[in-house]
C-alpha positions in Angstrom: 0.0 0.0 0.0 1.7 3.7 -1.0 1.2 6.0 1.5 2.1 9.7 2.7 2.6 12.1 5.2 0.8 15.0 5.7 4.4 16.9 5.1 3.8 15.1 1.5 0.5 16.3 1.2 1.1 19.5 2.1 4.5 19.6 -0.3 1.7 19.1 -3.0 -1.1 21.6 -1.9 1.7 23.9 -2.0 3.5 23.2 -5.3 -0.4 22.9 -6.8 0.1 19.4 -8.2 -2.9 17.7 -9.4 -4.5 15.6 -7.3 -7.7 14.2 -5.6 -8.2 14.5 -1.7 -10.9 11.8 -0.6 -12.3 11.8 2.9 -14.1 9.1 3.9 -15.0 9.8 7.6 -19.0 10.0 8.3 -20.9 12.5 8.3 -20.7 13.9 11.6 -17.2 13.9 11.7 -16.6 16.1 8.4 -18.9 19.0 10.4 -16.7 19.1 13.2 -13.2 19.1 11.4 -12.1 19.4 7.8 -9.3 19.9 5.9 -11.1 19.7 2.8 -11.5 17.6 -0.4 -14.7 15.3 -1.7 -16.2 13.8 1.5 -17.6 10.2 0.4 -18.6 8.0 3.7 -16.5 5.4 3.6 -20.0 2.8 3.7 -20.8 4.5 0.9 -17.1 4.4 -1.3 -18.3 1.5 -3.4 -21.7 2.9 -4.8 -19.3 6.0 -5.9 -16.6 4.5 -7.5 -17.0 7.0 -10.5 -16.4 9.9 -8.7 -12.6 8.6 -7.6 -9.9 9.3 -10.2 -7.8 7.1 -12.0 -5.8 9.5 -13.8 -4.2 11.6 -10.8 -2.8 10.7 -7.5 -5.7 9.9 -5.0 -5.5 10.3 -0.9 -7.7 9.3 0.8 -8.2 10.1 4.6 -9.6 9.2 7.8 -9.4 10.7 11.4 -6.2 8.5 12.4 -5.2 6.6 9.2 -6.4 3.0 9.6 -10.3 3.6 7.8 -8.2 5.2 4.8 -5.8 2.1 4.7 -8.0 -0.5 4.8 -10.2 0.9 1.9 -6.8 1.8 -0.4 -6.1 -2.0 0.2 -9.9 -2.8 -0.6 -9.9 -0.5 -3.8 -7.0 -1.4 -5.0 -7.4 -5.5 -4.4 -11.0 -5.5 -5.7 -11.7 -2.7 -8.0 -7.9 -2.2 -9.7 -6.8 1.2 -8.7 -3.3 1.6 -8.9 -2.9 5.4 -7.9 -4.7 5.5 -4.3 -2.4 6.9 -1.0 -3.2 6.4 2.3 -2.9 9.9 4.5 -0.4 8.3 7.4 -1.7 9.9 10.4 -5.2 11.2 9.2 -6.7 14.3 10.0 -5.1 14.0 13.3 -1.8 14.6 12.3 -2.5 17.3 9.6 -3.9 18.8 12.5 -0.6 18.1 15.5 1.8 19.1 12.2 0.4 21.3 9.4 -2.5 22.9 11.2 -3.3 23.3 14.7 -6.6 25.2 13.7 -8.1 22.2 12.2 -10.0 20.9 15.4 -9.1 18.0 17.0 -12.1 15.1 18.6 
């Protein structure tokens, strides 16, 4: 499984590479923090399959990391995506390293 840090991620918000953010927490956890992106439940990732790209990097996140793994593995095992990286850390981290305004639960 390719993975990367939020230091990655933020490296490529700030060079303005192309890419897609994915966050795949529920509901009521994208209303009390967010760092942005498309928000698809993560229940609800398979019925949405054509709204992930194939033709750009894809990152997908979770509050700590191990949601967002465990559905790169599933999407990339069962439905061939070969471009999907797992945000190490979550929104947890972007929030202890990049930003400390993005709330914390």
């Amino acid at each position: 499984m390719q993975e990367l840090t939020v230091q990655e991620l933020k490296s490529l918000i700030d060079t303005k590479k192309d890419f897609q953010l994915i966050d795949i927490r529920e509901t009521y956890e994208v209303e009390t923090s967010t760092m942005g992106g498309l928000h698809i439940p993560m229940g609800e990732i398979i019925e949405n399959l054509d709204k992930i790209a194939r033709d750009k990097p894809v990152i997908i996140h979770c509050k700590a990391g191990g949601r967002s793994a465990n559905m790169v593995n599933l999407l990339s095992s069962q439905f061939g995506f070969n471009n999907l990286y797992n945000l190490k850390g979550g929104i947890l981290s972007w929030s202890d390293e990049i930003d400390p305004s993005v709330p914390k639960y």
